[in-house]
C-alpha positions in Angstrom: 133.1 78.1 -127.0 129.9 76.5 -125.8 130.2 72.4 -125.9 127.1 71.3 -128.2 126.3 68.5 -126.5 125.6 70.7 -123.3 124.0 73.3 -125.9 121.9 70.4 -127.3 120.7 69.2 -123.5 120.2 72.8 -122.2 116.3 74.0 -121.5 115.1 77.1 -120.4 114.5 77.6 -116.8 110.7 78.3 -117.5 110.8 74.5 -119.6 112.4 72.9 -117.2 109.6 74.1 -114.5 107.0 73.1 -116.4 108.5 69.8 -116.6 108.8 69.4 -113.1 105.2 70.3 -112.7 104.3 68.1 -115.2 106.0 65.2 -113.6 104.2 66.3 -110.2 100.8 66.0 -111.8 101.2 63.0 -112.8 102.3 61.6 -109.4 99.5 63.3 -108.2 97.4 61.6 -110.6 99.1 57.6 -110.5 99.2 58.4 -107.1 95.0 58.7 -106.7 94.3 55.6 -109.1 96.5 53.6 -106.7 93.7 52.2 -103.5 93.8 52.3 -100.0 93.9 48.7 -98.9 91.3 48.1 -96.0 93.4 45.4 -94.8 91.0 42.4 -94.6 91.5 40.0 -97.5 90.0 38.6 -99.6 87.9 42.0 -100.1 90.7 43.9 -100.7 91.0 42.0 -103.7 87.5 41.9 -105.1 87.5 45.6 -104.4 90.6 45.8 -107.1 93.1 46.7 -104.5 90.9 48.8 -101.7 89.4 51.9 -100.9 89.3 54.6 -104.2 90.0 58.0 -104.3 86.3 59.5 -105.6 84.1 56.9 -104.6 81.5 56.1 -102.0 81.5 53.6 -100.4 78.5 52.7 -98.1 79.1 49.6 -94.9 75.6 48.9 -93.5 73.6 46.4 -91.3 72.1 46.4 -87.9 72.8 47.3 -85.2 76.2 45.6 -82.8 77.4 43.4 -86.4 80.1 45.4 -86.1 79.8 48.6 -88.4 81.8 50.7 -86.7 84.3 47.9 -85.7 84.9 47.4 -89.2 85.3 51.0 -90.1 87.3 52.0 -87.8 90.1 49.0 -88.4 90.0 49.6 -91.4 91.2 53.4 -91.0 93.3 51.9 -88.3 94.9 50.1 -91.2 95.3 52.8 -93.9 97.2 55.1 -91.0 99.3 51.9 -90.1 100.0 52.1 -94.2 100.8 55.8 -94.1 97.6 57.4 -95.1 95.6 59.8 -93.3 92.5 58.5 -91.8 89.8 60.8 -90.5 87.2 59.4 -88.2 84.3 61.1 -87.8 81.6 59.4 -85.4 77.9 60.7 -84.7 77.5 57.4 -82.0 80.8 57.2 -80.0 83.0 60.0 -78.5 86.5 60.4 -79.6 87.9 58.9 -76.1 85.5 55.6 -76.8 87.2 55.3 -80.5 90.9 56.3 -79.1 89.8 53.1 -76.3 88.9 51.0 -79.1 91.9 51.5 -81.1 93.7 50.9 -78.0 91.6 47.4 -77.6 92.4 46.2 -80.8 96.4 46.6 -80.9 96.3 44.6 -77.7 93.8 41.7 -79.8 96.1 41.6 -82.4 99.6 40.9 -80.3 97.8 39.0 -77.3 99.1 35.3 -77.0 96.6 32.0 -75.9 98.1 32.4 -72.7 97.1 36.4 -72.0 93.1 35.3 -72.3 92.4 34.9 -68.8 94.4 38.5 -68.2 92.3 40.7 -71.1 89.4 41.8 -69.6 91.6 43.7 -67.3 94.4 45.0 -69.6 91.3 46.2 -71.6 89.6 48.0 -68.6 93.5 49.7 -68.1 93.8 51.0 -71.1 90.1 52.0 -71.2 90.5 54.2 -68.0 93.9 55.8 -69.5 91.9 56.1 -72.6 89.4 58.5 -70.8 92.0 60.0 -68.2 91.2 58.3 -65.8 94.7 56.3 -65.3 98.5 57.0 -66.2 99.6 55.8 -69.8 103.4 54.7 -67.9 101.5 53.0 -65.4 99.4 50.6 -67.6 102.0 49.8 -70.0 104.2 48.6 -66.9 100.9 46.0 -66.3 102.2 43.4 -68.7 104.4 43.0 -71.6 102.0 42.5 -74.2 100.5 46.3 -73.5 103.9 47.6 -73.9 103.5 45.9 -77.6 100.0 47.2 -78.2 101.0 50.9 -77.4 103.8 50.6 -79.8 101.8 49.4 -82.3 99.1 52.5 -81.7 101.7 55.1 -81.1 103.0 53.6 -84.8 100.2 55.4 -86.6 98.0 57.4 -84.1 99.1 61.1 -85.6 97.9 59.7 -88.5 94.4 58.6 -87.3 92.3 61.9 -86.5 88.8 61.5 -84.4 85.9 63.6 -84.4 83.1 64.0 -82.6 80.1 64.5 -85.4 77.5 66.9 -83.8 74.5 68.7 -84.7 77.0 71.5 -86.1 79.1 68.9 -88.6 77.3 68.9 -91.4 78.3 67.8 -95.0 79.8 71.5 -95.6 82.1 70.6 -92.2 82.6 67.4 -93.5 84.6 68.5 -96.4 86.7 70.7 -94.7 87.7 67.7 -92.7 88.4 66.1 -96.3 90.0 69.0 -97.8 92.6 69.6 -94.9 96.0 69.6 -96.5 98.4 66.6 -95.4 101.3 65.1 -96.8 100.0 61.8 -97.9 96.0 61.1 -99.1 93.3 60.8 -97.0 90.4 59.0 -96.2 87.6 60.0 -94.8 85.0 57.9 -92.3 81.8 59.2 -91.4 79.6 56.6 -88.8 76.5 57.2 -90.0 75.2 58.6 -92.8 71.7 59.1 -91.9 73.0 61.1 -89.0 74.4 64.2 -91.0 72.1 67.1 -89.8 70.4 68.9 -93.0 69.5 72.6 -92.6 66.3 71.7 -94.8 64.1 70.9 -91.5 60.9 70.0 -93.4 62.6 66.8 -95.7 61.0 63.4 -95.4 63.5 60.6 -94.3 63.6 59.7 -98.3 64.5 63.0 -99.4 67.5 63.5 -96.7 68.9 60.2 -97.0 68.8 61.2 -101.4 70.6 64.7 -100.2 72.8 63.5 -98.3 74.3 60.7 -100.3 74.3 63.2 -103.4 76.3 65.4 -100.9 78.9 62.4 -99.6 79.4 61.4 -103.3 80.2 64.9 -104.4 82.1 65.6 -101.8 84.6 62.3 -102.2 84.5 64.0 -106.0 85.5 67.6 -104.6 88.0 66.4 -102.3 89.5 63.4 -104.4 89.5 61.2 -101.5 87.3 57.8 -100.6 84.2 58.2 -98.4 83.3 55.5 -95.9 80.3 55.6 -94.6 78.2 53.8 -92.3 74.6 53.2 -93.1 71.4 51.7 -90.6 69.2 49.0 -91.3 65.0 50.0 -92.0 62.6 48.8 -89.9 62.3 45.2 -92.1 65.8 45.1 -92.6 66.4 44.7 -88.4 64.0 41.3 -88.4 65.6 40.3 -91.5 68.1 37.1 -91.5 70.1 38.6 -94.4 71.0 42.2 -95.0 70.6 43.5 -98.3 70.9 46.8 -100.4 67.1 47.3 -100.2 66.8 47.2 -96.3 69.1 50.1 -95.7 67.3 53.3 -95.0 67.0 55.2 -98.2 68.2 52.3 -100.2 67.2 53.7 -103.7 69.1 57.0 -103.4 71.8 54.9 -102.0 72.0 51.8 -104.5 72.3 55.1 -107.3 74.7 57.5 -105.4 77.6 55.0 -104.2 80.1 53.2 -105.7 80.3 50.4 -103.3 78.1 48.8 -100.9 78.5 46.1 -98.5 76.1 44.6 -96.1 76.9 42.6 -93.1 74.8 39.9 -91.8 75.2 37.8 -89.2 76.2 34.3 -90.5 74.2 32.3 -87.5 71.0 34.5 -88.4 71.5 33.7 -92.1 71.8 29.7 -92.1 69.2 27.4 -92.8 68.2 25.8 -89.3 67.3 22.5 -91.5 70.6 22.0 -92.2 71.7 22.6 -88.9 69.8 20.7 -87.0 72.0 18.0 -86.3 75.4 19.7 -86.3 75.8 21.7 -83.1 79.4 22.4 -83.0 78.7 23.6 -86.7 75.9 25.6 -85.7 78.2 27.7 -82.7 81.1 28.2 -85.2 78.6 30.1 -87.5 77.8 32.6 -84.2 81.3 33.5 -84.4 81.1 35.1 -88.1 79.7 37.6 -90.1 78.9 37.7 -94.0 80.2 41.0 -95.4 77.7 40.8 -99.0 79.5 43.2 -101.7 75.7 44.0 -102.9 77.7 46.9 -105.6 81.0 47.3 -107.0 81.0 50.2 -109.7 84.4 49.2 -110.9 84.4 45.3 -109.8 82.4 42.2 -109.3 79.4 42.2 -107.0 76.9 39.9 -105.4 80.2 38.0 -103.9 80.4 37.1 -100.1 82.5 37.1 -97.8 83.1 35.8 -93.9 85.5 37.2 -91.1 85.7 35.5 -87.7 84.5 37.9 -84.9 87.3 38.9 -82.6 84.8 42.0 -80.6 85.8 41.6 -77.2 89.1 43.3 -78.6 86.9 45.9 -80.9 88.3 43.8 -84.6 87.9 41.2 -87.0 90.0 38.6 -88.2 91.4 40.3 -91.2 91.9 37.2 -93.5 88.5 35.9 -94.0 87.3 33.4 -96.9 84.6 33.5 -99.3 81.5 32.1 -98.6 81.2 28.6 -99.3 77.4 27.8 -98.7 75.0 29.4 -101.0 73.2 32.1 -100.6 69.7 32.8 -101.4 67.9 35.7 -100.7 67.2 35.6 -96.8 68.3 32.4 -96.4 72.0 30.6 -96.5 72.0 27.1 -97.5 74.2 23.9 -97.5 75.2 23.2 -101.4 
């Protein structure tokens, strides 16, 4: 005779499936809401965690205040946290970012005492980098390489590099996004105003609009966060503060992404008044740069933040602080 408490737990097999897949959805579903930490604080934290599944987010400035650095640490980061990071770079070949990467492990485990042997150890890994050298070789340089290609070798399936060309356009770009892993992605694109269009005859105005609208639907299509880079206008490269209105396109931008940071140059920014008679003050400021949160969607905006250059090793120092001078429009001044 059938037990009834075994007759009152029983389902049928097609129940019990749709259970499962139930359940599985909703994974899927926590599982997007949770970010993607960049892993530079405190901006993981105004951005409510990190980088979100759906949204754009838009990095710009001028040129060398470390776009791309940031960037591509910060995908450095999400693979080191298990995530799929995919790279995509219209300025830099894939050997250059593999060399960065490379760089940057050896910044983060060098000791006050390797300074005076980086430049070399940087050159080695450079020139295995781009074939030039043997990977068992270099590593048998020093210790503290040994320790940086651990690190890498940690996460560097995980970190895939491409090489944007005329030929990857936004439909390329989502089959980059779209390629099935086992853990989320997110994808990287440096720069935006580099996607090719096939629409030859659009203004600068209308391709930056379509290709923003194209980014944003894409991160919506694909379900993952989009990174991209954005360059300066013309005013914004002579301007001593980054904004949202000085990035090329900057109204089509402002309305398509989610989140947009600027990053300024904190030397460029400061009020030479109050500098005038504090030197050593006035060099420490060269040594930063002001990362503006111009638009958070889901967050608070208008906040800024610092990180100490590190770009002789490709990185940033990933705890920065918040800004405590003020800042008003152009201009940074002593409170």
């Amino acid at each position: 005779m059938l037990d009834t408490r075994t007759a009152a737990e029983a389902h049928s097999a097609a129940a019990v499936l749709a259970r499962a897949d139930a359940e599985t959805a909703r994974h899927r579903a926590t599982s997007r809401l949770t970010p993607i930490a960049t892993g530079f604080e405190p901006l993981d934290g105004v951005l409510g965690g990190g980088l979100r599944s759906e949204e754009l987010v838009l990095v710009g400035g001028c040129p060398g205040v470390g776009k791309t650095i940031c960037t591509l640490q910060w995908a450095r980061d999400a693979a080191a946290a298990g995530f799929d990071a995919r790279f995509v770079c219209y300025e830099h070949g894939e050997d250059t970012l593999v060399a960065r990467l490379l760089a940057l492990e050896l910044g983060r485990v060098a000791q006050p005492e390797d300074v005076p042997l980086l430049d070399g150890l940087r050159a080695a890994l450079r020139e295995v980098a781009f074939g030039a050298r043997s990977l068992t070789e270099v590593i048998e340089m020093h210790p503290r390489v040994a320790d940086a290609y651990a690190a890498f070798e940690h996460y560097a399936e995980r970190v895939q590099v491409w090489r944007g060309t005329t030929t990857t356009d936004l439909d390329a770009l989502e089959a980059i996004a779209c390629e099935p892993s086992a853990s989320r992605a997110v994808l990287f694109v440096d720069y935006l105003q580099k996607i090719p269009l096939p629409e030859a005859q659009l203004d600068e105005s209308e391709r930056v609009t379509a290709i923003a609208s194209g980014l944003k639907e894409l991160a919506l299509t694909a379900q993952v966060p989009v990174v991209a880079v954005v360059a300066a206008d013309r005013p914004g490269l002579v301007a001593r503060r980054m904004r949202l209105h000085h990035l090329r396109g900057s109204t089509a931008l402002a309305h398509e992404a989610d989140v947009v940071i600027t990053l300024s140059e904190k030397w460029s920014a400061v009020s030479k008044t109050h500098l005038a008679f504090d030197s050593v003050r006035a060099r420490s400021y060269r040594h930063e740069v002001v990362f503006s949160i111009e638009k958070n969607r889901d967050g608070p905006a208008l906040i800024d933040l610092e990180f100490h250059k590190d770009f002789a090793n490709f990185r940033f120092e990933p705890r920065g602080k918040f800004v405590t001078e003020q800042l008003v429009d152009d201009v940074l001044y002593d409170e």
